[in-house]
C-alpha positions in Angstrom: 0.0 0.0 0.0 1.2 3.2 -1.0 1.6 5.7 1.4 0.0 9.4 1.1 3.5 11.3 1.2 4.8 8.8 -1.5 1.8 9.1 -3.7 1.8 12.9 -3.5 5.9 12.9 -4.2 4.9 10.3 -7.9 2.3 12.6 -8.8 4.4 15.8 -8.4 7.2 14.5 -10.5 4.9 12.9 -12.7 3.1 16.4 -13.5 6.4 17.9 -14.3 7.0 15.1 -16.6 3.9 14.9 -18.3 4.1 18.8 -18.9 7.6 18.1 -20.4 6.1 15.6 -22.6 3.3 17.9 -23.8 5.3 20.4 -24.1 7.7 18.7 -26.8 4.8 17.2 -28.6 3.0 21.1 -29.3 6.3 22.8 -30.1 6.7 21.4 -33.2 3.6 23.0 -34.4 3.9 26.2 -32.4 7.0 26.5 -34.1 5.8 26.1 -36.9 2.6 28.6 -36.9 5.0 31.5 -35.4 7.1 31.1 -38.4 4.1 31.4 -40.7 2.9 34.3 -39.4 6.6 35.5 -38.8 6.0 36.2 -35.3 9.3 38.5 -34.7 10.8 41.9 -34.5 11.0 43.4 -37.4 13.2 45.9 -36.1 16.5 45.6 -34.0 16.3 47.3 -30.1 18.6 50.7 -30.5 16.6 52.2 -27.2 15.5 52.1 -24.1 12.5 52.4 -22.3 13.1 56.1 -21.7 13.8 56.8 -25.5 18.0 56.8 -24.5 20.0 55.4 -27.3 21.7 52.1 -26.5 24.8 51.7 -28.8 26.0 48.8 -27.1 23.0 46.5 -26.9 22.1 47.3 -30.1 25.3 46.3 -31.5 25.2 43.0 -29.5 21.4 42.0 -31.1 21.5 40.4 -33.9 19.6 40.7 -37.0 17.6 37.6 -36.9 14.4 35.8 -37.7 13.9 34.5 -34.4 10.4 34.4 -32.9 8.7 35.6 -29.9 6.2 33.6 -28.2 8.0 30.5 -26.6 6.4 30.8 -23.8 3.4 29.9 -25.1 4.9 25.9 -24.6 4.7 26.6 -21.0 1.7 27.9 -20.1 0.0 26.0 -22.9 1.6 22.5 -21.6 0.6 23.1 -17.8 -3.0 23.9 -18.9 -3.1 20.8 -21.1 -1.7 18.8 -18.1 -4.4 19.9 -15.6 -6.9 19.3 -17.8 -5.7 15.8 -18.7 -5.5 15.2 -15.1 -8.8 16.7 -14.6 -10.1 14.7 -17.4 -8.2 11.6 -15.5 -9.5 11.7 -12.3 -13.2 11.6 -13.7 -12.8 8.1 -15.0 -14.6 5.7 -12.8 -13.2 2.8 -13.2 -9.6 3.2 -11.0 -10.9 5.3 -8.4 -7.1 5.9 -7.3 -7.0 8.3 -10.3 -9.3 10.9 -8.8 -6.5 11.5 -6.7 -4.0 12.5 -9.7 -6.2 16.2 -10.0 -4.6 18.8 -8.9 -7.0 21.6 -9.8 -8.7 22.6 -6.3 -10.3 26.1 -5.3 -8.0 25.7 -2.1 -4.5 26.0 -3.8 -4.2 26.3 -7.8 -7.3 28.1 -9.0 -6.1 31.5 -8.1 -2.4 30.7 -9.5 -4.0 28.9 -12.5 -6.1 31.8 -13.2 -3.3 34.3 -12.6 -1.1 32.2 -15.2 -3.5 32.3 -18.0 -4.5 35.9 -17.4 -0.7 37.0 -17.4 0.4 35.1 -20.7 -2.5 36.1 -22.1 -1.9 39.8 -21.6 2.1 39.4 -22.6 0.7 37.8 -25.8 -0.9 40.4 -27.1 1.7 42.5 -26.1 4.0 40.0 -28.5 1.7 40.7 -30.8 1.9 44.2 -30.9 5.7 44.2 -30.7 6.1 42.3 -33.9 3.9 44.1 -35.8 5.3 47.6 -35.2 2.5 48.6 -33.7 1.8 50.4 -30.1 3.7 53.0 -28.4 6.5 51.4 -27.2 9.7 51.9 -28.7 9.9 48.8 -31.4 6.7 48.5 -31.1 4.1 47.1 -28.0 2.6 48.3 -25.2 4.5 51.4 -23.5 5.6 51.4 -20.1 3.4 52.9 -18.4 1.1 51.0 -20.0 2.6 47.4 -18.5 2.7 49.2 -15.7 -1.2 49.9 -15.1 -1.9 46.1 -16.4 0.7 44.4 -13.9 -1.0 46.8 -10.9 -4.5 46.2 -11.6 -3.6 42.2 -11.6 -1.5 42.7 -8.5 -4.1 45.0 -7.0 -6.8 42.2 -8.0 -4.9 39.6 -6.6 -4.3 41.5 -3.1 -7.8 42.1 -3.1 -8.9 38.7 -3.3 -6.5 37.5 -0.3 -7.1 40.5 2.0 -11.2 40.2 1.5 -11.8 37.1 0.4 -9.2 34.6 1.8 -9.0 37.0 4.7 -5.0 36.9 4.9 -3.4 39.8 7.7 0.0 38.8 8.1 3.5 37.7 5.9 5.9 35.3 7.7 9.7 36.5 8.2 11.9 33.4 8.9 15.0 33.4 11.4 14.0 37.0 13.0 13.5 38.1 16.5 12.2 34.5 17.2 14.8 31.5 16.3 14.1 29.8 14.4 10.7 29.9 13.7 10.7 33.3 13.1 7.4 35.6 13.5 4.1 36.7 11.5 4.1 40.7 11.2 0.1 41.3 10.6 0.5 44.2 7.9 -3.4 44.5 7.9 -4.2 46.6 4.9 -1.1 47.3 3.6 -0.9 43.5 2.5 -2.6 44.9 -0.6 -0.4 47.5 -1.8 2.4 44.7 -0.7 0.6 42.0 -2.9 1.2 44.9 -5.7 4.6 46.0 -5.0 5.6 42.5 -5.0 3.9 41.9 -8.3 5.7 44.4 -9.9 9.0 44.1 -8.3 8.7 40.4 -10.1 7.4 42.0 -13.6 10.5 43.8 -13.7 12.8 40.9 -13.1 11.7 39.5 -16.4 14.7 41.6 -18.1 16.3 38.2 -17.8 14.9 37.5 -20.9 18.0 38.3 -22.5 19.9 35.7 -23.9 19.4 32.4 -25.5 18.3 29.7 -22.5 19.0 32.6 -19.6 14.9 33.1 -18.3 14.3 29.4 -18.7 16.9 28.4 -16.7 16.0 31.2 -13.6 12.5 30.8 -14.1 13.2 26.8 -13.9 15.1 27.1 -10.6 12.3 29.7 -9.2 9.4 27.5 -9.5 11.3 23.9 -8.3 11.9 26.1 -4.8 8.8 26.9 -4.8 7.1 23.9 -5.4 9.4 22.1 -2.8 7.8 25.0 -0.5 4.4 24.1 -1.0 5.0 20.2 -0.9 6.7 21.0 2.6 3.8 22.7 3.9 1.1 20.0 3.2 -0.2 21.8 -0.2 0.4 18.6 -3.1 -2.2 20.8 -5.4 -0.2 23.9 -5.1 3.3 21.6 -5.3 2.4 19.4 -8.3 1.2 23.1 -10.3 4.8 24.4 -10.2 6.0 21.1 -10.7 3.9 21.5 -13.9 5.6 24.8 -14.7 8.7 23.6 -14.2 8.4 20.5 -16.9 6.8 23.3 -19.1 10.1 24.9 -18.4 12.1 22.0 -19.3 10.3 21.2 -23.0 10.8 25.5 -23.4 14.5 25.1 -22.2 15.4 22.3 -24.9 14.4 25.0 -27.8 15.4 28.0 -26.0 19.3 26.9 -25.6 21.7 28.6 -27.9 20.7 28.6 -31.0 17.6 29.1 -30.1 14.5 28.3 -31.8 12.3 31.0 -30.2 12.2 33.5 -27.3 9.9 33.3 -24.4 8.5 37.0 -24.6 5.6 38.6 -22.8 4.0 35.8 -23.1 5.9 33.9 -21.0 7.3 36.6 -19.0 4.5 38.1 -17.7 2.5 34.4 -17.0 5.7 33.6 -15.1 6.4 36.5 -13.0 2.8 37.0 -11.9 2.3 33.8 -10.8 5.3 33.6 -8.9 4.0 36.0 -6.8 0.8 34.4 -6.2 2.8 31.2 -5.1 5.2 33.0 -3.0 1.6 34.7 -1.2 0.3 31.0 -0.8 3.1 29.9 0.6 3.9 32.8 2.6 7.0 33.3 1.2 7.2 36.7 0.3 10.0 37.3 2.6 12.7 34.8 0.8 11.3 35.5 -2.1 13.9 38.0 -3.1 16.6 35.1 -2.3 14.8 32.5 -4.1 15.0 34.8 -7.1 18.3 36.6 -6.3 19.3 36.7 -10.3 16.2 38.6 -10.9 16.8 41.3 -8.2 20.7 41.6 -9.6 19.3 41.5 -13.0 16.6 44.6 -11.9 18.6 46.3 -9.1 21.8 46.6 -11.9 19.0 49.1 -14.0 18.6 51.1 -10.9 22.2 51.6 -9.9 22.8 52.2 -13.6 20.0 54.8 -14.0 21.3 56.4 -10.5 25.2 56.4 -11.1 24.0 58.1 -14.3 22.1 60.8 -12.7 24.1 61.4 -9.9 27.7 61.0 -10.9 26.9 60.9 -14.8 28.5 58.3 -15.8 27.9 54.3 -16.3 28.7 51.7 -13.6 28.1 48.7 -16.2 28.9 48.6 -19.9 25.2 47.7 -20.2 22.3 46.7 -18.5 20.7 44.7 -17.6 23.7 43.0 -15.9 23.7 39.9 -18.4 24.5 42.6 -21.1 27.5 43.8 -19.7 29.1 41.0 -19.5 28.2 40.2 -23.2 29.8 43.8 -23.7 32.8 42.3 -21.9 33.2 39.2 -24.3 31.3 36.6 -22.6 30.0 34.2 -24.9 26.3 34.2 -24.4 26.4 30.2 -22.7 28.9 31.4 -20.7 27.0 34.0 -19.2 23.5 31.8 -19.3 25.5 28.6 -17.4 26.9 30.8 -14.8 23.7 32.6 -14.3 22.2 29.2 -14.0 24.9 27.9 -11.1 23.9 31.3 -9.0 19.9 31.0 -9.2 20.2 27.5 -8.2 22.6 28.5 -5.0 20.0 31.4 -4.5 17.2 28.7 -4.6 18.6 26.4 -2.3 19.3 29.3 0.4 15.9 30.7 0.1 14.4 27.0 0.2 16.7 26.3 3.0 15.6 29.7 5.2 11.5 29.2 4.5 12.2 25.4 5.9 13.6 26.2 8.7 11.3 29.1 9.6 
């Protein structure tokens, strides 16, 4: 007989391989379709954000027919696995299937929801990028544009766990109280966390730089974070970003140098959003920044770039984000993405490590 623990630890790993399997069999044909309707820039990056001219970057990109989009292959495989499983668990005669469904209003609709309505967002964004259109330099939305979007689904998402789920406080492991640290009710200001938070995470998707670089991160990210959720008795919640992560791996196997496709908005902004309504679930918000330490390098290097630059005009970093520098400095791009991939996992494992013991 089975035990519970055991069965919860084969269907976990069994959701990140069946997401891996689905997510080779669709990329073929994704790949396919988004070179039929040639879903890439049509012009190289020479500017930021801001309008500034970016000499360096722009002489590191390419000119190349490589689409945007990839990350359709995750999202699209995690849905198609919980359906399947869904689908699974309704067949009557093994009853021990039932218990391979993983969708549950307790633990994965919010992040399931939160997934969809994020990648759906960054596709259209991806859509208007490659066709030139929008206000965005290259085309797609502008700024402040992503901006409002990525608030109103923070701000919907802080809503629905200060009213509805009725959640006060954040845990902050290995302070004042060792080792189990303490819960700091916030009251109402676990709203405009829940959006700070969301953003802060938005941002980090500047990782999306190089060939195999987000995957990799993103890949590390969610495998914490689902060894979180196992940990504290949530198997739905655990076997989702288990999902994610074998989307992660099918995505990974295209997105290596050269790749076949980028991830985009797509990807990006389903990623990044739900991270953040994990981390809230599993009341990790505090080690989050540790968990996904190459994403606050990656964000805080723009920062101390744009403030060097005001302050003592002049550049700290050949380029930003960081990643770019170092591709200014000679790096060869899997170099840089390998090295990248060594430091999330270290940042993963301390951040797993802290949220375990507290």
């Amino acid at each position: 007989m089975i035990s519970r623990f055991t069965f919860n630890v084969i269907r976990t790993l069994s959701a990140a391989a069946f997401a891996s399997i689905v997510g080779f069999l669709i990329t073929p044909a994704l790949l396919k379709a988004l070179h039929k309707f040639q879903f890439w820039k049509k012009e190289k990056r020479d500017k930021a954000i801001t309008g500034e001219k970016l000499e360096i970057v722009s002489l590191l990109e390419k000119e190349e027919k490589v689409p945007r989009g990839g990350g359709v292959v995750i999202w699209g495989s995690v849905l198609i696995t919980s359906l399947a499983y869904f689908l699974i668990s309704k067949i009557e005669m093994f009853w021990w299937l039932k218990l391979f469904n993983f969708i549950s209003r307790k633990e994965t609709w919010l992040p399931i929801f939160t997934l969809v309505a994020g990648a759906l967002i960054g596709l259209l964004d991806d859509f208007l990028t490659v066709s030139g259109k929008g206000k965005y330099v290259g085309g797609g939305m502008s700024f402040w544009r992503r901006f409002l979007v990525v608030s109103f689904i923070g701000l919907i998402g802080g809503w629905w766990f200060y009213f509805k789920l009725e959640w006060r406080t954040i845990h902050i492991p290995l302070i004042l109280n060792f080792p189990e640290g303490i819960d700091l009710n916030i009251g109402i200001l676990y709203i405009p966390l829940f959006i700070l938070v969301m953003l802060a995470s938005w941002a980090g998707g500047v990782v999306d730089g190089l060939d195999g670089l987000a995957g990799g991160v993103f890949g590390t990210i969610f495998g914490a974070l689902s060894i979180i959720a196992f940990a504290q008795g949530k198997p739905d919640l655990a076997a989702f970003c288990a999902a994610i992560l074998g989307g992660l791996f099918a995505f990974l196997w295209f997105n290596i140098p050269p790749a076949k496709f980028y991830m985009g908005e797509t990807g990006v902004l389903g990623l990044t959003s739900t991270m953040t309504v994990v981390a809230f679930l599993t009341d990790s918000v505090a080690v989050l920044p540790i968990i996904a330490g190459i994403l606050v390098i990656e964000v805080g290097s723009i920062i101390l770039q744009l403030i060097s630059k005001k302050i003592r005009k002049k550049k700290i970093w050949l380029a930003t984000p960081i990643h770019h520098h170092f591709q200014a400095k000679g790096w060869p791009h899997y170099q840089i993405t390998m090295r990248f991939w060594i430091l999330s996992l270290i940042f993963a494992f301390l951040g797993l490590i802290l949220r375990l013991l507290g």
